[in-house]
N, CA and C atoms as a LAMMPS dump frame, in Angstrom:
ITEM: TIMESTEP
0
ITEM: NUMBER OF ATOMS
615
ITEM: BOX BOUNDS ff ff ff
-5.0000000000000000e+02 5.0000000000000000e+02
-5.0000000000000000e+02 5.0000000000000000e+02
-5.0000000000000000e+02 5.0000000000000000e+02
ITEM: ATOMS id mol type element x y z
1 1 1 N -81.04 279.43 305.359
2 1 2 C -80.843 278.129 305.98
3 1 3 C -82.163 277.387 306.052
4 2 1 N -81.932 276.149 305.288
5 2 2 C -83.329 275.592 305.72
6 2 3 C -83.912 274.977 306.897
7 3 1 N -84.975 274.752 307.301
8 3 2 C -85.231 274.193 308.607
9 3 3 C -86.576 273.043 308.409
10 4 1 N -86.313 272.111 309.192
11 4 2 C -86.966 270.755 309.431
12 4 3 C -87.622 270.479 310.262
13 5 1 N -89.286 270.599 310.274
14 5 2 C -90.189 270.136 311.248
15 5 3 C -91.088 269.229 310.638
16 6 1 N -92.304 268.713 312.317
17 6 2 C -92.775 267.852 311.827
18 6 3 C -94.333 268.099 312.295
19 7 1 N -95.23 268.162 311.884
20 7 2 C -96.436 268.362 312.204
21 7 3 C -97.528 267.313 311.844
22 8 1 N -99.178 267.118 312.886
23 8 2 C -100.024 266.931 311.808
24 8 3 C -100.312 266.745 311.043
25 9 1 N -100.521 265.634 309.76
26 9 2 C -101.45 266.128 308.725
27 9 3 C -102.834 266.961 308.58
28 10 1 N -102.748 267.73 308.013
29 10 2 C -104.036 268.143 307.579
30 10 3 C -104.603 267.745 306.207
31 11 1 N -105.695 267.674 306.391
32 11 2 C -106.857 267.349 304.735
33 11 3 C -106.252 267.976 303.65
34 12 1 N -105.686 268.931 303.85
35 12 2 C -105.285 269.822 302.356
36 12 3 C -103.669 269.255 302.204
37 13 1 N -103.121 268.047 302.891
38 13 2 C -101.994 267.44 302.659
39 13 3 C -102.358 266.432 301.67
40 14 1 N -103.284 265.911 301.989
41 14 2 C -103.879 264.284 301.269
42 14 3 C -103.358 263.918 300.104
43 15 1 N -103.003 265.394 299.142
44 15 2 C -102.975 265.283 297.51
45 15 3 C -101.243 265.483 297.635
46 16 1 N -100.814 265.948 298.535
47 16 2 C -99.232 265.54 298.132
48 16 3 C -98.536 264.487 298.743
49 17 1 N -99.344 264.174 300.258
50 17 2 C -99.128 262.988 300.742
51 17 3 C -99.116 261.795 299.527
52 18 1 N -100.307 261.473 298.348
53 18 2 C -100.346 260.568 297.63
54 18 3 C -99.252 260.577 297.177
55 19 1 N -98.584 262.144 296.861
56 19 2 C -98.03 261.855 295.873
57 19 3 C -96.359 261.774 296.235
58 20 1 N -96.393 262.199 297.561
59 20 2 C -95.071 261.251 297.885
60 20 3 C -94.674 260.083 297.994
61 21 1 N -95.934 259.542 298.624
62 21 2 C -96.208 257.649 298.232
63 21 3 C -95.979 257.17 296.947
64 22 1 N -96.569 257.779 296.139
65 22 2 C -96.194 257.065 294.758
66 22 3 C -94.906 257.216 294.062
67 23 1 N -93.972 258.655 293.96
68 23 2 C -92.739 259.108 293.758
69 23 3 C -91.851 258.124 294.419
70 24 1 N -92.053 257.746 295.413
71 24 2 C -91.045 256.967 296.407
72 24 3 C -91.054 255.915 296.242
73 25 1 N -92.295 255.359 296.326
74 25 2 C -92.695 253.664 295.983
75 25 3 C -92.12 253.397 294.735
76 26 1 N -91.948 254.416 293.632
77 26 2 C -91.798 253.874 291.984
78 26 3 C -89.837 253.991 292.166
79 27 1 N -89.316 254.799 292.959
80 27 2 C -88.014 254.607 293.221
81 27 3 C -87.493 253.596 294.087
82 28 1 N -88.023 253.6 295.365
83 28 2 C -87.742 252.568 296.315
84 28 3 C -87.912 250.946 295.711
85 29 1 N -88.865 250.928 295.149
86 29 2 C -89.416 249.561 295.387
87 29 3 C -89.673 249.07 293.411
88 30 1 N -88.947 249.744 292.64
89 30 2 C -88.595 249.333 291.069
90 30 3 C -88.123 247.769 290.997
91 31 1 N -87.307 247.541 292.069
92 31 2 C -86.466 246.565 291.78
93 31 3 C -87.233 245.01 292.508
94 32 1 N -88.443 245.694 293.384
95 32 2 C -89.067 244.656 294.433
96 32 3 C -90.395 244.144 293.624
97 33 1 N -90.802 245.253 293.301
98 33 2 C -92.584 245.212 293.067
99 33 3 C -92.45 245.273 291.144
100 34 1 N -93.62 244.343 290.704
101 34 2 C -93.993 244.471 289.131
102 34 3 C -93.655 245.903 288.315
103 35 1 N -93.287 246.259 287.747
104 35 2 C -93.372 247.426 287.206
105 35 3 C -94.506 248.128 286.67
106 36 1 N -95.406 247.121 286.337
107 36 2 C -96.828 247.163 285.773
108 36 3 C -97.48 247.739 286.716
109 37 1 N -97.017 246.901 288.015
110 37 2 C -98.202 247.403 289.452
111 37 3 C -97.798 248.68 289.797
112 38 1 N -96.587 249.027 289.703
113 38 2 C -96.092 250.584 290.469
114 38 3 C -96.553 251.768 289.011
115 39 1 N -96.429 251.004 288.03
116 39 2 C -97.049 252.393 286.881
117 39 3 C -98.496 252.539 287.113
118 40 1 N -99.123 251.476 287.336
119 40 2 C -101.053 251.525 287.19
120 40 3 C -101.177 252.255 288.835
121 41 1 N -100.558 252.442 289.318
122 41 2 C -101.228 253.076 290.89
123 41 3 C -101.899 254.031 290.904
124 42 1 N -103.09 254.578 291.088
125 42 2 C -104.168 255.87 291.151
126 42 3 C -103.766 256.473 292.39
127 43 1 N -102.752 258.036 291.679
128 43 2 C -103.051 258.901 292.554
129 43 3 C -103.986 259.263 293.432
130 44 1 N -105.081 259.478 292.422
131 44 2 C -106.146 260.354 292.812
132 44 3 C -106.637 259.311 294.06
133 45 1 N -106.643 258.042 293.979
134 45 2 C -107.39 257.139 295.274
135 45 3 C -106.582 257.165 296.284
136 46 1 N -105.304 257.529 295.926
137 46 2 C -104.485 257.291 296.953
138 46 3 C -104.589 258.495 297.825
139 47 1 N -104.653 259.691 297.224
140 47 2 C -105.491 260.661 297.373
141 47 3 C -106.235 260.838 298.672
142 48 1 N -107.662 260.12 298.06
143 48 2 C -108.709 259.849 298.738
144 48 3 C -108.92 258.991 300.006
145 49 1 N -107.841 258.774 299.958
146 49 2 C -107.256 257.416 300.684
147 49 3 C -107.014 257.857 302.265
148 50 1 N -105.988 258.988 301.727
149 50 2 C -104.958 259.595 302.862
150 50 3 C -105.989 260.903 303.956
151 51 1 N -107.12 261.593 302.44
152 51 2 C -107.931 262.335 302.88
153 51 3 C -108.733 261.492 303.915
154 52 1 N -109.366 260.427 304.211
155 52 2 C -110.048 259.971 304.546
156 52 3 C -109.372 259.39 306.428
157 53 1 N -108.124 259.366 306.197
158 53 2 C -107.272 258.938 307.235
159 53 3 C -106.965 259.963 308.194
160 54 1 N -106.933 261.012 307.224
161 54 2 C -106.829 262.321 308.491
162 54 3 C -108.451 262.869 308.877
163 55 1 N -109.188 262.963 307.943
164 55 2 C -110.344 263.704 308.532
165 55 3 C -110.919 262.964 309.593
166 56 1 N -111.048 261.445 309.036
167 56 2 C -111.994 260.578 310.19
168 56 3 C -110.906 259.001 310.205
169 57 1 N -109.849 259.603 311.052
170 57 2 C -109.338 258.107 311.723
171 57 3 C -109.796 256.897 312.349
172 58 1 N -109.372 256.087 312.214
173 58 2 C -110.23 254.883 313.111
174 58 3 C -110.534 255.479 315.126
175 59 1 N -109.419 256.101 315.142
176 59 2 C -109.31 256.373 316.57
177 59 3 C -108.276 257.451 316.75
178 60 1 N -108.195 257.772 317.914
179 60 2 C -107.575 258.799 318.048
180 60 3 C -105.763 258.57 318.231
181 61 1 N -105.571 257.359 318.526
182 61 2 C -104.472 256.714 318.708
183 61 3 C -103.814 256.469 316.787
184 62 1 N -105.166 256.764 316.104
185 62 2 C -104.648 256.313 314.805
186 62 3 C -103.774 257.873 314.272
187 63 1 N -102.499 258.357 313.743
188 63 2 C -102.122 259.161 313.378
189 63 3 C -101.259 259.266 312.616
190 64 1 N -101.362 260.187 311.357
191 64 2 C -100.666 260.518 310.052
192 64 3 C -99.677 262.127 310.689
193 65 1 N -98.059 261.731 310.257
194 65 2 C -97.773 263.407 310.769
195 65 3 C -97 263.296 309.347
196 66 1 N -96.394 264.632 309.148
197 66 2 C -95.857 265.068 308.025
198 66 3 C -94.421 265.945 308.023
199 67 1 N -93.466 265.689 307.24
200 67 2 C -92.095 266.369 307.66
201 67 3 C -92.286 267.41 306.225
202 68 1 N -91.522 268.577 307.194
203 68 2 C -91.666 269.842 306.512
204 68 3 C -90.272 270.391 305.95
205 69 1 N -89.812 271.053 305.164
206 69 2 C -88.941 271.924 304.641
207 69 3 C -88.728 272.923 304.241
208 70 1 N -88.647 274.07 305.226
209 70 2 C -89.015 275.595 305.406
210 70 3 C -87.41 276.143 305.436
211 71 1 N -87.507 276.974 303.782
212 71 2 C -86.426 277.599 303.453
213 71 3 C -87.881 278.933 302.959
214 72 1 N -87.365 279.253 301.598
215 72 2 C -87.849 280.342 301.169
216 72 3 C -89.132 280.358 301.451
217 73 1 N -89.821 279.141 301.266
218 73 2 C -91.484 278.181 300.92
219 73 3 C -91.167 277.201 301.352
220 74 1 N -92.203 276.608 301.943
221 74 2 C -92.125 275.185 302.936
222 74 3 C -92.468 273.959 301.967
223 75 1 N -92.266 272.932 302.014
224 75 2 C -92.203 271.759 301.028
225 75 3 C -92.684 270.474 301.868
226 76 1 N -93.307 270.02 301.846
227 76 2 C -93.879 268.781 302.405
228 76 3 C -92.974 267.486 301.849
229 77 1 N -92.361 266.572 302.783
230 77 2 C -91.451 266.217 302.19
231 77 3 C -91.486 264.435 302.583
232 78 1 N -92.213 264.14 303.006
233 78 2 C -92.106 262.604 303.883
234 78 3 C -93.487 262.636 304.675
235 79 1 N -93.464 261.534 305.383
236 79 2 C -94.886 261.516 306.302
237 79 3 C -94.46 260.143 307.003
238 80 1 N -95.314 259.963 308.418
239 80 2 C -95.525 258.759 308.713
240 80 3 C -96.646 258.354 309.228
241 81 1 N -97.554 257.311 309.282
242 81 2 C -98.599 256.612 309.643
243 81 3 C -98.581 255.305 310.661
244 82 1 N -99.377 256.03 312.025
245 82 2 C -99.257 254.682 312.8
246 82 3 C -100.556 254.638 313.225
247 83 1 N -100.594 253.191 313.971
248 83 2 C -102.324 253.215 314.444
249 83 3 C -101.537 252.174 315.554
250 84 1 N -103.129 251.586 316.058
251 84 2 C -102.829 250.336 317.309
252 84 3 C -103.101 249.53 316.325
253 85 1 N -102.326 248.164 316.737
254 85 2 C -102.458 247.116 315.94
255 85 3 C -103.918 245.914 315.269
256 86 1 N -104.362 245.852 314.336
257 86 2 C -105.008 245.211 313.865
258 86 3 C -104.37 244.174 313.083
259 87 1 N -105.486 243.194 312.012
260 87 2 C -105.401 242.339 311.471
261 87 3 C -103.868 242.066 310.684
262 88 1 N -104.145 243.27 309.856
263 88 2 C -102.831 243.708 308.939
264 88 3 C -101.629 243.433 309.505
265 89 1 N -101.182 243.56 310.852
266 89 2 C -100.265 243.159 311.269
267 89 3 C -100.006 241.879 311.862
268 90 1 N -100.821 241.327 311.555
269 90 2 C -100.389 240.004 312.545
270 90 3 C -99.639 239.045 311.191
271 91 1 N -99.142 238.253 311.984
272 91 2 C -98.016 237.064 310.94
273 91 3 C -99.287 236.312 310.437
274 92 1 N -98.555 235.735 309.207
275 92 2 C -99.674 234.269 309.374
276 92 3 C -99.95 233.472 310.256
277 93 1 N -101.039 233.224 310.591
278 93 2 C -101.787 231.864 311.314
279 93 3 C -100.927 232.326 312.793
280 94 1 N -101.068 233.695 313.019
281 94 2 C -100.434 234.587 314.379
282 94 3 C -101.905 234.678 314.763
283 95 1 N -102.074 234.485 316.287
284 95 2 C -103.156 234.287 316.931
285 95 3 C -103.654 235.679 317.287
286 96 1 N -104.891 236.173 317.191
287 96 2 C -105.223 237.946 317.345
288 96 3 C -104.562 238.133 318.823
289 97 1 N -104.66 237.418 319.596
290 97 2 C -104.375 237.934 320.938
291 97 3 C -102.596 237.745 321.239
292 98 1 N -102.147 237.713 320.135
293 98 2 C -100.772 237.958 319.765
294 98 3 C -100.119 239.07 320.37
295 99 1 N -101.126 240.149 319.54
296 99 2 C -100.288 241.144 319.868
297 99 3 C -101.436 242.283 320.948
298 100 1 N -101.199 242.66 322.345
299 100 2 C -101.884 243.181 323.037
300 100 3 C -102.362 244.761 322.111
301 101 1 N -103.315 245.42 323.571
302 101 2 C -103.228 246.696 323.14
303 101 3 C -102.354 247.976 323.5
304 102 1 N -101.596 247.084 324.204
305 102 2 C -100.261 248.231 324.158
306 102 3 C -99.144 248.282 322.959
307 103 1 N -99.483 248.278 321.505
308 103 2 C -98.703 247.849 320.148
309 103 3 C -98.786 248.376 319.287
310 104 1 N -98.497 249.283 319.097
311 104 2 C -98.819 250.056 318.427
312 104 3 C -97.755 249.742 316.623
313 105 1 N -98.438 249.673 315.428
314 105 2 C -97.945 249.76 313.956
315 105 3 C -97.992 250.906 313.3
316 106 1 N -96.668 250.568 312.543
317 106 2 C -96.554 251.609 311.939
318 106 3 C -96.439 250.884 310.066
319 107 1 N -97.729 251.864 309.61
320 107 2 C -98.19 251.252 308.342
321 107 3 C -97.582 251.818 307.114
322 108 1 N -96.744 253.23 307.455
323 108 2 C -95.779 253.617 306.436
324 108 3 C -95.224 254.535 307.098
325 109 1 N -93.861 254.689 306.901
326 109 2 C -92.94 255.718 306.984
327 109 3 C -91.811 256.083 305.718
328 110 1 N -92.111 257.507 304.888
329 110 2 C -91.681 257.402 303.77
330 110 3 C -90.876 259.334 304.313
331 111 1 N -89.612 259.267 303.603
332 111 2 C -89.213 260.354 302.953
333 111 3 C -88.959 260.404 301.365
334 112 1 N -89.516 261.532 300.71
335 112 2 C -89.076 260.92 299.185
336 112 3 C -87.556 261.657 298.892
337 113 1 N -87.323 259.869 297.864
338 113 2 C -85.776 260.287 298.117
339 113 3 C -84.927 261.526 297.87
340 114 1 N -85.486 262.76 297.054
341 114 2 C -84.569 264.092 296.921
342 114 3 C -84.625 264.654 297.993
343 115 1 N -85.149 264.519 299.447
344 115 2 C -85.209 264.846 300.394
345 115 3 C -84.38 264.284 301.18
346 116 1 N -84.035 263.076 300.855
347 116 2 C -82.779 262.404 302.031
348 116 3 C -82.133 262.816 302.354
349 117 1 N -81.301 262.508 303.268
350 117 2 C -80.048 262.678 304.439
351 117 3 C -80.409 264.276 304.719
352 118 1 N -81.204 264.611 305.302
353 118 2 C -81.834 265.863 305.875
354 118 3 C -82.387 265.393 307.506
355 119 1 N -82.325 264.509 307.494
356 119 2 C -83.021 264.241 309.089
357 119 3 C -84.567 263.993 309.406
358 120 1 N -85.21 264.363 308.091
359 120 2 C -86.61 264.282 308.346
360 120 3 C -87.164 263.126 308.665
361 121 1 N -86.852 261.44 308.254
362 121 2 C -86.826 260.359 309.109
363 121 3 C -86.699 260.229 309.687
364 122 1 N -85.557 261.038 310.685
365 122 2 C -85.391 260.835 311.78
366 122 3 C -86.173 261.934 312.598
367 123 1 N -87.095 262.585 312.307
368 123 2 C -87.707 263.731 313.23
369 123 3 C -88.977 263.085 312.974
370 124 1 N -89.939 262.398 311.54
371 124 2 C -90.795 261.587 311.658
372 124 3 C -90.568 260.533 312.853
373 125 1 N -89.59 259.83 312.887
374 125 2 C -89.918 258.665 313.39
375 125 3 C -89.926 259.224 315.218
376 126 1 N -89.203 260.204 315.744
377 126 2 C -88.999 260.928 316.869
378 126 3 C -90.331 261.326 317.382
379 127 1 N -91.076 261.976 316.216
380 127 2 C -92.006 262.617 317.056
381 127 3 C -93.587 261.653 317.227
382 128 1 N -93.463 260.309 316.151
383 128 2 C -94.3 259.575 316.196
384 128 3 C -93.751 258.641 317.772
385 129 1 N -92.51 258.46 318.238
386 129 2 C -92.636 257.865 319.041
387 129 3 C -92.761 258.31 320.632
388 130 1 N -93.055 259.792 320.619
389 130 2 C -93.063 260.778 321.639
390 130 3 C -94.711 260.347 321.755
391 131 1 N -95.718 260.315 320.789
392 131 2 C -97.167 260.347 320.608
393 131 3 C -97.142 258.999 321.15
394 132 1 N -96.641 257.702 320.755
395 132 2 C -97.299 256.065 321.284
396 132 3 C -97.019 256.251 322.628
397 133 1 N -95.624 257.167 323.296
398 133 2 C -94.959 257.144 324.931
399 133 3 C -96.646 257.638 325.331
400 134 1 N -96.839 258.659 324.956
401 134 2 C -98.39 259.764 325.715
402 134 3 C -99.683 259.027 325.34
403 135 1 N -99.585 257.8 324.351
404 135 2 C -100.668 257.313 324.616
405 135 3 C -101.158 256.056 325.259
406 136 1 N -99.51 255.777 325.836
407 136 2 C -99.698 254.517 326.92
408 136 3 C -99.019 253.033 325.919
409 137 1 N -98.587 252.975 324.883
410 137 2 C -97.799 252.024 323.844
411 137 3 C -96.531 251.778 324.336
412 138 1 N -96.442 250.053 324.282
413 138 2 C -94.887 250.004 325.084
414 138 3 C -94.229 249.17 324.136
415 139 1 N -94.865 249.223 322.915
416 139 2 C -93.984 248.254 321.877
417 139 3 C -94.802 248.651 320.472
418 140 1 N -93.3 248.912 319.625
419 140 2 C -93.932 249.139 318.384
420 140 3 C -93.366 248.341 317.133
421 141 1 N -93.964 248.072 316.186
422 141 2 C -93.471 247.172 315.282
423 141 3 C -93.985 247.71 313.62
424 142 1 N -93.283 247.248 312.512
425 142 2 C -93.59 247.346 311.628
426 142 3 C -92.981 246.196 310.555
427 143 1 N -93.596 246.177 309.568
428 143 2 C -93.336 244.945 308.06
429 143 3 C -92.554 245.961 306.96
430 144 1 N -91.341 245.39 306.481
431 144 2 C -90.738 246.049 305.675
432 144 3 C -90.249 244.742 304.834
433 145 1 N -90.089 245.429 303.487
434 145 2 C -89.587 244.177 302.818
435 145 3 C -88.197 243.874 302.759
436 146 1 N -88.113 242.533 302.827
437 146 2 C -86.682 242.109 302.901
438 146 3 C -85.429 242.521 302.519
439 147 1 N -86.13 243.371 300.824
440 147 2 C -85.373 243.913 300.05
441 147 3 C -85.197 245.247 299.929
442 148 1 N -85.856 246.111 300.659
443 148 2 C -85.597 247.35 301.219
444 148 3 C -84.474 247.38 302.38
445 149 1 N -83.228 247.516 301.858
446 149 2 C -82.104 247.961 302.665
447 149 3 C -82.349 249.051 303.196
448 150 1 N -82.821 249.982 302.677
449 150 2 C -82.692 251.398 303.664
450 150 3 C -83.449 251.557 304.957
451 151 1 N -84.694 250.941 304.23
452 151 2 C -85.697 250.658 305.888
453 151 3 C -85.048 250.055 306.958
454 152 1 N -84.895 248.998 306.361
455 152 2 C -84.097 248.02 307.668
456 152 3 C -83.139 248.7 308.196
457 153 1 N -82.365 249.358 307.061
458 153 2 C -81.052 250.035 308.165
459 153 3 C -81.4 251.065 308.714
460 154 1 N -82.534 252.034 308.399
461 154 2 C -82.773 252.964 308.852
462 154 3 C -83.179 252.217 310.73
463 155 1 N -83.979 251.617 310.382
464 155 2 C -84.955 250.909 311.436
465 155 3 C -83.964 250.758 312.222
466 156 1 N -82.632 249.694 311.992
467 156 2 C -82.421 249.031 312.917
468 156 3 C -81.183 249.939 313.125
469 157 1 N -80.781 250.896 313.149
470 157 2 C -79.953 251.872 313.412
471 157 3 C -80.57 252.639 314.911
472 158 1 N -81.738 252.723 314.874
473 158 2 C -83.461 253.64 315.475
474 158 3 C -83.073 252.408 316.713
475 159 1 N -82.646 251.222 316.654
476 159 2 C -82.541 249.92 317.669
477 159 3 C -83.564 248.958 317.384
478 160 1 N -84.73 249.34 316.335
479 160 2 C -85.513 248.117 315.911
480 160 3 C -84.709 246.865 315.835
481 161 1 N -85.912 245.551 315.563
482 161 2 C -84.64 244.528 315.679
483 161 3 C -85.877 243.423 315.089
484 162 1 N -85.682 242.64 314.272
485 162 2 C -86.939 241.478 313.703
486 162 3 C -87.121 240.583 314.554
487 163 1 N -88.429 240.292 314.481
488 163 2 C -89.354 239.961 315.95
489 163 3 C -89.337 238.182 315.555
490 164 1 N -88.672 237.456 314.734
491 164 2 C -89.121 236.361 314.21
492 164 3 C -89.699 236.192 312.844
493 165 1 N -91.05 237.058 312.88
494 165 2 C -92.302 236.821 312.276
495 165 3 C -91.825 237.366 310.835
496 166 1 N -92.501 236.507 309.739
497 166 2 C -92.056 237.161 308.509
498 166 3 C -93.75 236.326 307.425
499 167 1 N -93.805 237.132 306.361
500 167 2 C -94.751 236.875 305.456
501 167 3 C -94.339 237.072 304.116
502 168 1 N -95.141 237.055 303.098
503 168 2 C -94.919 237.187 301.956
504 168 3 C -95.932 237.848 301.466
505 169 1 N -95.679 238.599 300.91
506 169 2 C -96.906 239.631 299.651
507 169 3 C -97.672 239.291 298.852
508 170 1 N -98.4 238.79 297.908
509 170 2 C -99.244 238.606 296.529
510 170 3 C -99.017 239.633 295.888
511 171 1 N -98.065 240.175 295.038
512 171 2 C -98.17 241.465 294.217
513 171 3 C -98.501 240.995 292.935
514 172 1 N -99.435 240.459 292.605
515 172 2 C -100.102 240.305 291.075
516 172 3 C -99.581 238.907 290.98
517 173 1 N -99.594 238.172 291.566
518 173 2 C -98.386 236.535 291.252
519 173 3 C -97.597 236.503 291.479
520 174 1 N -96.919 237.801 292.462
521 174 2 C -95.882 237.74 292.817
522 174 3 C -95.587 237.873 293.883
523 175 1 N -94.522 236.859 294.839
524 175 2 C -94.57 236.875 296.253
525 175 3 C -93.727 237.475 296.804
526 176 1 N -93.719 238.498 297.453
527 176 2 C -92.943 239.284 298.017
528 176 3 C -92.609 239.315 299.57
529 177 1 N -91.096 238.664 299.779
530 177 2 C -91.088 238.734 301.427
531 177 3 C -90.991 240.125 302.484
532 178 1 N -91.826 239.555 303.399
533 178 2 C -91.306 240.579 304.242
534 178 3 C -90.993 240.23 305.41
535 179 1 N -90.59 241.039 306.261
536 179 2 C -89.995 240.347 308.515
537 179 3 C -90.425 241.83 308.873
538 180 1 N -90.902 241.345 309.959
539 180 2 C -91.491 242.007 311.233
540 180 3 C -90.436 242.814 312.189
541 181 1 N -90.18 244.211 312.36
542 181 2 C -89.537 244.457 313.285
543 181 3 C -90.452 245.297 314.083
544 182 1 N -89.665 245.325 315.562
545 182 2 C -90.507 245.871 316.473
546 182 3 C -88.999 246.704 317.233
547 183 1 N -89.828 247.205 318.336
548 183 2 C -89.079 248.145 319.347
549 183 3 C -89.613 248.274 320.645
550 184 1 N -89.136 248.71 321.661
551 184 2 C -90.024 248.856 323.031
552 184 3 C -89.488 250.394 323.042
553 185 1 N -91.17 250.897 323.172
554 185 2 C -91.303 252.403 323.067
555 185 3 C -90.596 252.669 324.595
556 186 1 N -89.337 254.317 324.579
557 186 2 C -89.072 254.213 325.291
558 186 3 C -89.964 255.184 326.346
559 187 1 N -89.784 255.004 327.577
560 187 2 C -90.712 255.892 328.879
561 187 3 C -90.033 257.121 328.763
562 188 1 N -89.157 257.736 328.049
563 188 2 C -88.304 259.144 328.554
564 188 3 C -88.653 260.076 326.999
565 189 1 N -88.825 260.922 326.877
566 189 2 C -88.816 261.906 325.505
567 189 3 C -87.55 261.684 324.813
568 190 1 N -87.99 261.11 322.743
569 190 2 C -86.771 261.238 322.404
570 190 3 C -86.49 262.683 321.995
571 191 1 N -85.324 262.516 321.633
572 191 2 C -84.891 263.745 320.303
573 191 3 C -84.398 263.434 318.562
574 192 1 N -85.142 263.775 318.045
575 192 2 C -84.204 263.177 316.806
576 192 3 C -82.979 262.902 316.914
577 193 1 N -82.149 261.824 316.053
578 193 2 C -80.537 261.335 315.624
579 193 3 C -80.425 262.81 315.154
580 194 1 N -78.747 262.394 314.655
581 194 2 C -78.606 263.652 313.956
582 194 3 C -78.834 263.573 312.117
583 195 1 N -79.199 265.298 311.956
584 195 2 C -79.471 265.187 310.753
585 195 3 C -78.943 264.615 309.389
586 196 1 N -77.777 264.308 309.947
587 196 2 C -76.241 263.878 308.851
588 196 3 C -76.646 262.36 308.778
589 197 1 N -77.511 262.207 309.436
590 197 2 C -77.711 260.137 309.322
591 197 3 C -77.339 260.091 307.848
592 198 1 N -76.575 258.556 307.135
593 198 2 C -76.21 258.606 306.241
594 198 3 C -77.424 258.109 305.418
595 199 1 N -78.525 257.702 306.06
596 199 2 C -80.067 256.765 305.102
597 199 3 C -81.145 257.474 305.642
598 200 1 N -82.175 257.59 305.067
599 200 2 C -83.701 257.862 305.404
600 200 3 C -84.751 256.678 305.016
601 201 1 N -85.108 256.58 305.77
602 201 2 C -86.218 255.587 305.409
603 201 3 C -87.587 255.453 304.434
604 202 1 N -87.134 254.475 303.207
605 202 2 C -87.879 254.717 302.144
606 202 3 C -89.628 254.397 302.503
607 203 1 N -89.506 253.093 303.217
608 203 2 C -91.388 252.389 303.749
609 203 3 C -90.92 251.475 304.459
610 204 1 N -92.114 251.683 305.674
611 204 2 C -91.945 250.519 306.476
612 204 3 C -93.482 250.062 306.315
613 205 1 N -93.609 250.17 305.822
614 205 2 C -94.702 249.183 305.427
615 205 3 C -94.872 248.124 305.315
């Protein structure tokens, strides 16, 4: 029987973390993003990228965890990334003092898709929101693109809900929308949905 947890990243994740980002992104997002831009993506930076996020975070509030799949051998299977809110999140011509420091973003949440309908989205997104409750966060939000159905439904299944605010992308000349959803972190411990959810969430990015 297999079993589903969620831990930490560690440094020696970095190189499959990339490479769930990129597996997912080239499925999820074929139909959104250039094809040119999703073939040219560098592992290896992305890599370097993720290494760099776990060893030395901006802060301690900043955190990468990782969903697991422990049958015979354990399989790293999804991840999510949140921090307190900066630049990146604000709307256009959204004033910095927009968004307080109780706000915590979330800059990706990915399962890759041969992993779906296992629950691991829903135990990522559970145990990231157990961490914003303990670090004092009473609202969380993230940018997903318009055209990512699964996010949104994943999201707004979770009770997310779009905050107004919406932008558009530059992907090589190409403008890509996105809307803002948020949530009010709740004060009580969750538990994951159940594992049978019919979607997992591709990026909320």
């Amino acid at each position: 029987m297999a079993l589903g947890f969620v831990r930490p990243a560690r440094p020696e994740d970095a190189g499959e973390i990339a490479r769930i980002q990129l597996a997912t992104w080239r499925v999820a997002y074929r139909r959104l993003l250039p094809r040119h831009v999703l073939a040219n993506l560098d592992e290896a930076l992305l890599a370097q990228r993720w290494d760099a996020a776990v060893r030395q975070p901006p802060s301690e509030n900043h955190r990468v965890l990782v969903a697991v799949e422990q049958a015979e051998q354990s399989y790293l299977v999804g991840f999510a990334a949140s921090g307190p809110v900066d630049a990146e999140a604000l709307a256009p011509n959204e004033p910095a003092e927009a968004l307080g420091p109780d706000v915590v973003a979330v800059t990706d949440l990915l399962v890759e898709p041969r992993w779906g309908r296992r629950g691991h989205g829903s135990r990522l997104l559970a145990a990231s929101v157990d961490l914003w409750r303990e670090s004092g966060f009473s609202t969380a939000l993230a940018w997903v693109f318009e055209g990512d159905q699964a996010s949104r439904k994943f999201l707004t299944a979770a009770g997310w809900e779009p905050d107004g605010a919406g932008r558009a992308l530059d992907v090589d000349d190409m403008l890509v929308p996105q809307l803002r959803l948020h949530v009010a972190v709740p004060t009580e411990p969750t538990t994951p949905t159940d594992p049978t959810v019919p979607t997992e969430p591709t990026d909320a990015s």
